[in-house]
C-alpha positions as CSV (number, residue, x, y, z in Angstrom):
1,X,114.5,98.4,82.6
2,X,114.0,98.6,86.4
3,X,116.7,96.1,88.1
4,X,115.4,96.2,91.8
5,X,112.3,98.0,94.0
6,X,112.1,98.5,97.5
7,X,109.1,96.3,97.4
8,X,110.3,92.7,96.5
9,X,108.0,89.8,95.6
10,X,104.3,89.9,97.3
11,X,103.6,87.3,99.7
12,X,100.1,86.1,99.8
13,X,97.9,87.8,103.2
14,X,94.3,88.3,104.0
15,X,93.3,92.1,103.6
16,X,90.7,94.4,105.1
17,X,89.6,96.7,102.0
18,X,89.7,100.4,102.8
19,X,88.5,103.5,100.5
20,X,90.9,106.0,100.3
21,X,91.5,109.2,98.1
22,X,94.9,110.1,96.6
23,X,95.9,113.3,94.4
24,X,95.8,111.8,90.5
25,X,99.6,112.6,90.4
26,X,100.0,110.2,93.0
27,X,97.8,107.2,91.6
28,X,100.0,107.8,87.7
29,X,102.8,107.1,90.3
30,X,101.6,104.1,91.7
31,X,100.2,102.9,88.4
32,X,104.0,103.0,87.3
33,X,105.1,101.4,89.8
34,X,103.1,98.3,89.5
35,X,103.9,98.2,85.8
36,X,107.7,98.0,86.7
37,X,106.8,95.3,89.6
38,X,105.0,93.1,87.2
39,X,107.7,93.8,84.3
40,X,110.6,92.6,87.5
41,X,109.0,90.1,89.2
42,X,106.4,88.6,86.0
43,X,103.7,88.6,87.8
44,X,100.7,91.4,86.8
45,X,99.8,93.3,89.7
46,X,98.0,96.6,90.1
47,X,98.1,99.6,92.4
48,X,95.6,98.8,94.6
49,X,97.0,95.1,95.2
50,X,100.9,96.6,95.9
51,X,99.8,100.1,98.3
52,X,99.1,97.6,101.4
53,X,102.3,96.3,100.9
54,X,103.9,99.7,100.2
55,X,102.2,100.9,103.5
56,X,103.7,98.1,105.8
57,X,106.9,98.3,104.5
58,X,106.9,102.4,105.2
59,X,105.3,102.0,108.9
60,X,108.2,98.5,110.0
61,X,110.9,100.7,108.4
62,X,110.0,104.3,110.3
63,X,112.3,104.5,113.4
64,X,110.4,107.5,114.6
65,X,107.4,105.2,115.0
66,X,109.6,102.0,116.1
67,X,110.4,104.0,119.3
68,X,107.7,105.6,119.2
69,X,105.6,102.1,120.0
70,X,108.6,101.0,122.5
């Protein structure tokens, strides 16, 4: 049983949809991922919906970038 994820609840946004390729090792991760965020949280999400979120969290917690954008 997974007890906490980086990732916490989803809040609602507006998205742009972009296509993108990832190695099939990657996607089996991903799709694991959104099983144990649905299992946590009780709501069904996929992949697709959680790797925008995944993505933002990465780029506002890179401190490389942070100062990078200073």
């Amino acid at each position: 049983m997974v007890t906490k994820l980086r990732l916490g609840p989803l809040p609602r946004q507006r998205i742009v949809k972009m296509t993108i390729s990832l190695p099939v090792s990657l996607n089996e991760e991903l799709d694991r991922y959104a099983a144990a965020h649905s299992q946590l949280y009780g709501e069904k999400v996929d992949a697709v919906t959680l790797v925008p979120y995944m993505l933002e969290r990465f780029i506002t917690t890179d401190r490389g970038f942070r100062r990078a954008r200073a």
